[in-house]
C-alpha positions in Angstrom: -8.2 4.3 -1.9 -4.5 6.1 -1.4 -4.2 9.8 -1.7 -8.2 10.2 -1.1 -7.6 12.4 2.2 -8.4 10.4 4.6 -5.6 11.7 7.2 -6.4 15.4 5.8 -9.8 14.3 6.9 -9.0 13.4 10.1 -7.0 15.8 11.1 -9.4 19.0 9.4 -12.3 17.4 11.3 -10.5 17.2 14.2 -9.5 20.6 14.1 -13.1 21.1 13.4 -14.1 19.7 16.5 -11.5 20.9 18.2 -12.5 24.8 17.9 -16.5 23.5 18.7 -14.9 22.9 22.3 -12.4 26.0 22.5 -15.7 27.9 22.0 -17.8 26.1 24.4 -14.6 26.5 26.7 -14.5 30.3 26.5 -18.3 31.3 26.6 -18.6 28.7 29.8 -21.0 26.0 28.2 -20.7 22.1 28.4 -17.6 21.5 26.4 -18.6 18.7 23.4 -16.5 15.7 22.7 -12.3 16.5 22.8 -10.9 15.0 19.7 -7.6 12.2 19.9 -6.5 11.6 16.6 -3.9 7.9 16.7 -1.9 7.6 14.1 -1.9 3.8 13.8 0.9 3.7 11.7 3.2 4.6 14.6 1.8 1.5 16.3 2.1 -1.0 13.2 3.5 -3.9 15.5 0.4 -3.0 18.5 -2.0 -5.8 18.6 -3.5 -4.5 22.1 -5.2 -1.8 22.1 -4.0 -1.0 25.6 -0.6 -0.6 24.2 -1.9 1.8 21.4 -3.1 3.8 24.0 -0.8 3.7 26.3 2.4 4.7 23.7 0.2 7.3 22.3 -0.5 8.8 25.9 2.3 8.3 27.7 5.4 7.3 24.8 4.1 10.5 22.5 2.1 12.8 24.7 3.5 12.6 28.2 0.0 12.8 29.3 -0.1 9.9 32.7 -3.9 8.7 32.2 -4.4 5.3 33.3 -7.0 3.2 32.2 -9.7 3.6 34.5 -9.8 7.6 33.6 -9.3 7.1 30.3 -12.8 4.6 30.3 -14.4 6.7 32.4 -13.8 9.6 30.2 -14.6 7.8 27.5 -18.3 6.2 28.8 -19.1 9.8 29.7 -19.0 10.9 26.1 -16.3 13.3 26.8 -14.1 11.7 23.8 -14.2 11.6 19.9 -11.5 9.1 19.4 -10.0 8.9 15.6 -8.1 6.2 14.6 -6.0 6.9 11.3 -4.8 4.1 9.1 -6.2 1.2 9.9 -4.6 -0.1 6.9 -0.8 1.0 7.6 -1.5 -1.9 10.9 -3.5 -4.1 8.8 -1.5 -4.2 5.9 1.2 -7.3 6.6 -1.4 -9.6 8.3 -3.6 -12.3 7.1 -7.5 -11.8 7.1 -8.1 -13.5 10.3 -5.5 -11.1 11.8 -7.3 -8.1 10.3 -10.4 -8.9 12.0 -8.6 -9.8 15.3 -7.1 -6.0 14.8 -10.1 -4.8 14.5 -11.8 -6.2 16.9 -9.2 -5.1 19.4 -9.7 -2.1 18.4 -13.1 -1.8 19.0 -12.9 -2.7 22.4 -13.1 1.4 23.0 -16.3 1.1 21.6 -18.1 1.2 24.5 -21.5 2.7 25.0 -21.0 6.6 25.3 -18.5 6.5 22.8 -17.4 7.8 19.6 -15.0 6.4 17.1 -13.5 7.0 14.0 -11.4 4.6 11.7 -9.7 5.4 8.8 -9.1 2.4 6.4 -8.0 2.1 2.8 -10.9 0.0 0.7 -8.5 -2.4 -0.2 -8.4 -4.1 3.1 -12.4 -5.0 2.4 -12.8 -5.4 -0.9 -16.3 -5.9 -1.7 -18.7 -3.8 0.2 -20.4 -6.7 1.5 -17.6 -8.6 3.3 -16.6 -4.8 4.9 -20.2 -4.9 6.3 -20.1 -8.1 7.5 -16.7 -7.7 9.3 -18.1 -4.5 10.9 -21.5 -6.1 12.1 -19.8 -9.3 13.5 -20.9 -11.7 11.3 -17.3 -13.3 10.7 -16.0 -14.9 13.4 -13.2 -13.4 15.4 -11.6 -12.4 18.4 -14.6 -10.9 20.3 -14.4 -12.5 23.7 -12.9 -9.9 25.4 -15.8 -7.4 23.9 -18.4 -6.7 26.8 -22.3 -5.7 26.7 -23.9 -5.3 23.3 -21.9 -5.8 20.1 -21.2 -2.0 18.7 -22.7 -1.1 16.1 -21.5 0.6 12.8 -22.0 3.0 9.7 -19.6 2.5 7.0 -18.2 5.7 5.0 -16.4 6.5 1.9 -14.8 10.0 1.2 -15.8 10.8 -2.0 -12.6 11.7 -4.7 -12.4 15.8 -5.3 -15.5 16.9 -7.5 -14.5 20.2 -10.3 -15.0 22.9 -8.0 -13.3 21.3 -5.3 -10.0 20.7 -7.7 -10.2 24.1 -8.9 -10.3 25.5 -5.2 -7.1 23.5 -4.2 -5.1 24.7 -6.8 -6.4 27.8 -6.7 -4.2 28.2 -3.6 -0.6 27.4 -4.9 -0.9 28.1 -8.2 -1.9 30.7 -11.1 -5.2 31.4 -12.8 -3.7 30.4 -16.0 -2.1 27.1 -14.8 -5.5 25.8 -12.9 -7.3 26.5 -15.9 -4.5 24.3 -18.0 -5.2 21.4 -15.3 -8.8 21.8 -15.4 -9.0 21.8 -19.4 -7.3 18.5 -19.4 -9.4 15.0 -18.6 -6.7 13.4 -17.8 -5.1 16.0 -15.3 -8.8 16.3 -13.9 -9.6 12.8 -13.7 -5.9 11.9 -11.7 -6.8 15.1 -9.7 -9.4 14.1 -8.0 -7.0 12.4 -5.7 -5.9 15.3 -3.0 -2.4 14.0 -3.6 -1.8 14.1 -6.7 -2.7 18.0 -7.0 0.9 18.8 -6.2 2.8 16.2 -7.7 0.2 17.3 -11.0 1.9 21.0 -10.5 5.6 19.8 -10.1 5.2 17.6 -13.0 3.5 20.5 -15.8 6.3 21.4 -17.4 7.1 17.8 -18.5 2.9 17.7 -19.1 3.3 20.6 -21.3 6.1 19.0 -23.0 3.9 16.7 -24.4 5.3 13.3 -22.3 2.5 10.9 -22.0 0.0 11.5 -18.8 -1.1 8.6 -16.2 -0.7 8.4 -12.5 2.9 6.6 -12.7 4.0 9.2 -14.7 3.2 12.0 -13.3 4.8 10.6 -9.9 7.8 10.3 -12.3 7.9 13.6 -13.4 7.5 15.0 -10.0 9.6 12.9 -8.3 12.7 13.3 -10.6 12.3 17.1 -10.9 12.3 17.2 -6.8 15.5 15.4 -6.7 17.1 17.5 -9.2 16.3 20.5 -7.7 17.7 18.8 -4.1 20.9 18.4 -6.3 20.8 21.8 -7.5 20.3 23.2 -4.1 23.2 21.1 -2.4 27.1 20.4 -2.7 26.4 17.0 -3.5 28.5 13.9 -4.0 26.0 11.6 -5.1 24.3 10.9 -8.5 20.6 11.4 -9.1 20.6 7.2 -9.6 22.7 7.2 -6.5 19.6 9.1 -4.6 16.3 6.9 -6.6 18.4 3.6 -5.7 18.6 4.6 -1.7 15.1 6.5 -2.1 13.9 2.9 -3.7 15.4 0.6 -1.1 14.7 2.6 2.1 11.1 3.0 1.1 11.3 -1.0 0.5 12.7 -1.5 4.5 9.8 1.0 5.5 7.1 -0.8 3.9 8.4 -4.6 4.7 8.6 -3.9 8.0 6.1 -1.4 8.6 8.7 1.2 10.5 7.7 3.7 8.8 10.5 6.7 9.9 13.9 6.2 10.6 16.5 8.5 12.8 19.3 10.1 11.0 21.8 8.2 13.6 20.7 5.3 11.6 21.6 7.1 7.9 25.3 5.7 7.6 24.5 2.1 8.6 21.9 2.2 5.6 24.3 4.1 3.1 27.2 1.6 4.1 25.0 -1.2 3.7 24.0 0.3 0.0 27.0 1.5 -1.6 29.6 -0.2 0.1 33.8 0.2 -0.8 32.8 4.1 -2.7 32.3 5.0 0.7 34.1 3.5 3.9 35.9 6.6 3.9 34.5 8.4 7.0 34.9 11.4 5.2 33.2 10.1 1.8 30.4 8.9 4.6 30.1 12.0 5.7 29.3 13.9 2.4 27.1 11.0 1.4 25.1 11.0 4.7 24.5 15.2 4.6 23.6 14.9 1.2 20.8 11.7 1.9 19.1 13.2 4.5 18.2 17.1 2.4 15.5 15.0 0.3 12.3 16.6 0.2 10.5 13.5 -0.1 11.4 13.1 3.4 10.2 15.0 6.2 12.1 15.2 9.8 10.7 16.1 13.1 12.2 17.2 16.4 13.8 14.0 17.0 15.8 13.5 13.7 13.3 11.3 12.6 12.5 10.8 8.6 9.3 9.8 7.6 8.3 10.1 3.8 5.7 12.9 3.2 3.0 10.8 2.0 2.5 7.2 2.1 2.3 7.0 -1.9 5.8 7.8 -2.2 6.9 4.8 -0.7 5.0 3.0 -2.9 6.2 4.5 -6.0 9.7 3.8 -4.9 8.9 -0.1 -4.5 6.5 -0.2 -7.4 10.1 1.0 -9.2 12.4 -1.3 -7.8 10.0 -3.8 -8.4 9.4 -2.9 -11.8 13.2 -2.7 -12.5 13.7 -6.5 -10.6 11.2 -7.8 -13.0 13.3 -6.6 -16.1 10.2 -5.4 -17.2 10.6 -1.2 -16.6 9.6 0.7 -19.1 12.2 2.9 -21.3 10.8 6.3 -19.8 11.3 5.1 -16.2 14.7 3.7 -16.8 16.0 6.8 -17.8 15.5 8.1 -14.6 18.1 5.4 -13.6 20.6 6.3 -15.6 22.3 10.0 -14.6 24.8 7.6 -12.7 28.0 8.8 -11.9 31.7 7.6 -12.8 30.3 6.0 -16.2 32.4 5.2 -19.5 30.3 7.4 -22.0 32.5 5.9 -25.0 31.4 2.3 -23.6 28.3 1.0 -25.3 25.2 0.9 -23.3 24.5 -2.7 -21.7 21.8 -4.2 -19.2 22.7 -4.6 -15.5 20.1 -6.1 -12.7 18.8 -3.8 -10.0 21.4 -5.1 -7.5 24.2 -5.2 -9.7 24.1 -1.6 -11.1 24.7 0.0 -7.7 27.4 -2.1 -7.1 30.9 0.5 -7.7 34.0 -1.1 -7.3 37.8 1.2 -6.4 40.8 1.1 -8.2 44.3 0.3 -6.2 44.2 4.3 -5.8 40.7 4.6 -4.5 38.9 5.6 -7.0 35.5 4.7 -8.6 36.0 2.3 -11.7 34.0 3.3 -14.7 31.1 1.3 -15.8 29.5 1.1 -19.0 26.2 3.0 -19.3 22.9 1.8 -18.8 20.8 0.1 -21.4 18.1 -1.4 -19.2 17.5 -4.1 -16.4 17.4 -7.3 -17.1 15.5 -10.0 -14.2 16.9 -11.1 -10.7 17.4 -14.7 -10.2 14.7 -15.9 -8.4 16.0 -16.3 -5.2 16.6 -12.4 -5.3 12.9 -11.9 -6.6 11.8 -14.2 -3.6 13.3 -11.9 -1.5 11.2 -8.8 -2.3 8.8 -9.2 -4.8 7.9 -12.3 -3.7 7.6 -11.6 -0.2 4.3 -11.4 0.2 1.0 -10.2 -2.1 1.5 -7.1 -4.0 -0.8 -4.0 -2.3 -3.1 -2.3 -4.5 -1.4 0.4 -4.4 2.1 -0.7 -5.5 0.1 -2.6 -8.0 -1.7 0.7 -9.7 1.5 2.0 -9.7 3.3 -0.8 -11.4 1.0 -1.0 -14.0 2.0 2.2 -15.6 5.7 1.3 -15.3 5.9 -2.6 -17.0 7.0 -1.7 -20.4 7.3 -5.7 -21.3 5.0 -7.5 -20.6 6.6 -11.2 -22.0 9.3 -10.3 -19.3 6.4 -11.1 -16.8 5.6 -14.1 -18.4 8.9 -15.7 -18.3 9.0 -15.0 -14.8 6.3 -17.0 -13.8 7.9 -19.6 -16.2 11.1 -19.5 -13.9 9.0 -20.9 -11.1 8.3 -24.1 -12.8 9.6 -27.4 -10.6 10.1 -25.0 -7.7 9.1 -25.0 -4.2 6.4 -22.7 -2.6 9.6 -21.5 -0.2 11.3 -21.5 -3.3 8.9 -19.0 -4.8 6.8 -17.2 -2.5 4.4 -14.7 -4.1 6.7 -14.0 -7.2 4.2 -16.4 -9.4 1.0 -14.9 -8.0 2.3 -11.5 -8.1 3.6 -11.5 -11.6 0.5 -13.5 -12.8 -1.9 -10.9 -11.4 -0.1 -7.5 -12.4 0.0 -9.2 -16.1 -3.2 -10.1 -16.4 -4.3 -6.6 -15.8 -2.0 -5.3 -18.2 -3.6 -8.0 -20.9 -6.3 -9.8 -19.4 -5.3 -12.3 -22.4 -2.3 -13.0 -22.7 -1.4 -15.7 -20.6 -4.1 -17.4 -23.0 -2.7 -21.3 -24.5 0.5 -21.0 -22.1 2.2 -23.5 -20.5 2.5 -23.7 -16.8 2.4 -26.8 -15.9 4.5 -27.2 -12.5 4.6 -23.6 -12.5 3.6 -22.2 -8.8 1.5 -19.5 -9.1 0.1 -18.9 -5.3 -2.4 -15.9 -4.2 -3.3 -14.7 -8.2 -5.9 -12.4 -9.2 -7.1 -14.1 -12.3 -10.8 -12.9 -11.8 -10.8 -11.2 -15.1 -8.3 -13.1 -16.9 -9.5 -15.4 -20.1 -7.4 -18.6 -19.5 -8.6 -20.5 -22.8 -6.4 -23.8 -23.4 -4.0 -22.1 -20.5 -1.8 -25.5 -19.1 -2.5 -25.1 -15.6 -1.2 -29.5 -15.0 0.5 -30.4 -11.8 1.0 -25.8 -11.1 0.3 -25.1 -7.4 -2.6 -22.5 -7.4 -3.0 -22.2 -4.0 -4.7 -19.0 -2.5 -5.4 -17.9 -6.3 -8.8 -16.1 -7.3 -10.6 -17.3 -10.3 -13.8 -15.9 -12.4 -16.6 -16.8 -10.0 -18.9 -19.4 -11.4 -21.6 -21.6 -9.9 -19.9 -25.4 -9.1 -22.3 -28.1 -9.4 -24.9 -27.2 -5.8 -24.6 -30.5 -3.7 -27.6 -28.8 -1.0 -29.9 -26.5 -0.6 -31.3 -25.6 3.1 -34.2 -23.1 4.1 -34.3 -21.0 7.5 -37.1 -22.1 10.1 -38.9 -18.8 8.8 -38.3 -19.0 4.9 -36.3 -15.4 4.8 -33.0 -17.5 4.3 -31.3 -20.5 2.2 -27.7 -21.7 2.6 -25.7 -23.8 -0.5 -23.3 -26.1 -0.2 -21.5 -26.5 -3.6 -18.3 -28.2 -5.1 -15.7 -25.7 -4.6 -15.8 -26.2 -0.7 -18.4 -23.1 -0.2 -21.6 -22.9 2.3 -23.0 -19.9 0.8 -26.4 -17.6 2.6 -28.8 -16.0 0.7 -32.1 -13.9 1.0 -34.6 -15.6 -0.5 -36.5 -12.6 -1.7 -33.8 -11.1 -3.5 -31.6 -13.1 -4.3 -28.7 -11.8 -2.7 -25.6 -13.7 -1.6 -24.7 -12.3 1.8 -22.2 -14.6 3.5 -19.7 -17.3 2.1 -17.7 -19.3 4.3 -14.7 -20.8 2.7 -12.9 -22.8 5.6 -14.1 -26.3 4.5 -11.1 -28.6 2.8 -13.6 -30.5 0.2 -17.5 -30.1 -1.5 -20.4 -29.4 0.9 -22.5 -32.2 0.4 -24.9 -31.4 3.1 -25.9 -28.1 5.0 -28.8 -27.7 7.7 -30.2 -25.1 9.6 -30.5 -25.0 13.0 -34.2 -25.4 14.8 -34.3 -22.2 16.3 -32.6 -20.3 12.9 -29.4 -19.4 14.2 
């Protein structure tokens, strides 16, 4: 899952292995395996793993190693290649494309060879289908593979255990305040995460306040106390809403199109594009472009590129904008929004949408017109909703995040009320999404609704009660229901007994051990019931 430590992994075992061969170096002995750790995320677009390795070595590196070295190398066991992030490529394809990726990938799995992927678990979702990916049971791209198929273990980093939380904090904090975290289940419990350890010590004096504790929240906390204390620590010329809105909508362009940095030449284009008459002064520009880039959620290298400091932060950013699209953010989150600048304080408070609080218009002299404060955001239309939220299925993480920051959850409803008579092109995920996050806010309350016509494509109902729910003439395409047995048209044994496939009514041929019991395939291609499935003579 996010914020587990999977790239501190990599990296610390790297390093690991790393000083294993600077030993073996400097006492003369047969040097072990050199550790590579790719970043996959820098190579989001890179469907070939030639081009992953070719832009690592030669784009990043400067290191000229063609192929044939490089396999050599690597079939002589002189590599321990790490690939991190499988799920920062994986994350804006469909299935098939997944397996495709990772099957390119595993090209470099050659005998002699070592490898390494990081992945989060929501890119395999049951255990089972991960196994079955990774032992080539699912068909895929595998032609260009050559000798034997490679074989695989499959890992999970376990979440921080007391004594490992206590170490960690240990180093950036006092006695007193690690034994505060650690006398608190809830601190303990979101802890266990390595990332939220310092977002859980920039948000304790809001804890100790007594605010309410969950994993939103404490990203909230932390979040607006670091861009306070950027505005404290700057002449600045923008509001703290000013800074969450750009925060928000760059970390939206990251994620949708899985860039994740962007140069600072590339700042005033964005902050144009944003705020547009308060600031087509070059000078106004200016200010405005100093004061974006000192954010300390984002971290620049050598080249003036920004890329956020962990991959969570993006998400709590979109999980926000998302939240606030919806018209469904809760009271505590909105008040984050509203330290806006140039506001009528004698005004009474009204509701605004996402887009159209940001939106500052000049007086004939220039200057900012005052706006009424804000009350709270009411929904996009959905052709605005189609544009982001509906884009494409909500991630697990956005969606964990999101769940602590709906503070209405009729709000969702209506929405996927508003897709009623539409198109799917219309719509797009903003159905499926809202259905899902809803659902696991109150598995029951879309119970004796009525969406008929509505189009509801690529929900998570699984643990949703739907009793007397008006599903007539909705499109659920893609959507998950609670799995039941359909009515089993045929039943077929292998040659030796150790197997049985299924063929049932909702389009399934299903594989099963006989002695246990246990489902282990299910292939879901076919367009209608399976009336008929056979084994092959020889088993296969």
């Amino acid at each position: 899952e996010f914020g587990t430590g999977k790239t501190w992994f990599a990296f610390h075992y790297a390093w690991t292995a790393l000083q294993r061969y600077k030993d073996a170096q400097r006492r003369g002995l047969e040097r072990p395996r050199l550790p590579v750790v790719i970043t996959l995320r820098d190579f989001a677009k890179a469907l070939n793993v030639e081009n992953v390795l070719a832009g690592f070595f030669f784009t990043q590196h400067n290191i000229r190693i063609n192929s044939d070295v490089f396999d050599q190398l690597n079939r002589m066991g002189k590599l321990l290649l790490i690939f991190d992030g499988f799920d920062e490529m994986a994350a804006k394809v469909d299935r098939q494309q997944m397996i495709n990726n990772f099957w390119e990938l595993a090209k470099v799995v050659v005998p002699g060879a070592k490898v390494i992927l990081t992945c989060r678990t929501e890119h395999f979702p049951e255990a089972q289908e991960g196994r079955a990916l990774l032992n080539a049971e699912l068909q895929a791209s595998t032609k260009n593979l050559t000798g034997e198929t490679p074989q695989f273990e499959v890992l999970e980093l376990e979440k921080f255990n007391d004594e490992q939380i206590r170490q960690v904090l240990s180093y950036q904090t006092e006695v007193a305040t690690v034994d505060q975290v650690m006398g608190n289940p809830q601190l303990l419990d979101l802890a266990r995460r390595p990332v939220m350890t310092d977002l859980i010590l920039e948000a304790l004096p809001d804890i100790e306040a007594g605010k309410p504790v969950d994993m939103s929240r404490v990203y909230l906390y932390a979040v607006r106390r670091k861009m306070e204390r950027d505005i404290k620590a700057e002449r600045t010329f923008t509001s703290l809403a000013d800074k969450l809105y750009f925060l928000c909508e760059l970390s939206w362009e990251m994620l949708s199109t899985d860039q994740m940095s962007i140069n600072y030449k590339l700042f005033p284009d964005r902050i144009r594009r944003l705020f547009g008459s308060i600031v087509q002064e070059q000078n106004d520009l200016d200010h405005w472009h100093y004061d974006m880039m000192g954010q300390t959620m984002l971290i620049r290298n050598a080249n003036g590129d920004y890329t956020p400091a962990h991959r969570s932060l993006l998400e709590f950013f979109v999980a926000y904008k998302f939240a606030a699209e919806l018209g469904a953010l809760a009271d505590d989150f909105t008040e984050l929004a509203s330290s806006q600048s140039c506001l009528d304080v004698a005004a009474v408070p009204v509701d605004y949408t996402w887009s159209g609080y940001f939106e500052r218009q000049l007086d004939n002299s220039g200057n900012c017109i005052a706006i009424p404060p804000l009350k709270g955001f009411a929904k996009e239309t959905l052709e605005k909703l189609r544009e982001n939220f509906g884009k494409a299925p909500l991630t697990k993480a956005v969606m964990d995040l999101m769940l602590g920051m709906v503070g209405d959850n009729e709000a969702l409803v209506e929405v996927i009320e508003m897709t009623r008579g539409r198109s799917e092109d219309e719509v797009g995920y903003v159905g499926g999404n809202a259905a899902s996050l809803v659902v696991k806010l109150d598995r029951g309350v879309l119970e004796e609704r009525d969406l008929s016509n509505a189009v509801i494509i690529g929900a998570d109902l699984s643990n949703a009660s739907l009793h007397s729910v008006n599903f007539a003439l909705s499109n659920l395409n893609d959507s998950v229901f609670t799995k039941i047995f359909a009515v089993v048209f045929s039943v077929a044994f292998s040659p030796d007994g150790k197997l049985f496939a299924m063929g049932d009514g909702y389009s399934v041929v299903s594989l099963w051990e006989t002695a246990s019991g246990k489902e282990i395939l299910a292939c879901k291609g076919h367009t209608y019931r399976v009336e008929s499935v056979a084994f092959s003579p020889d088993g296969m």
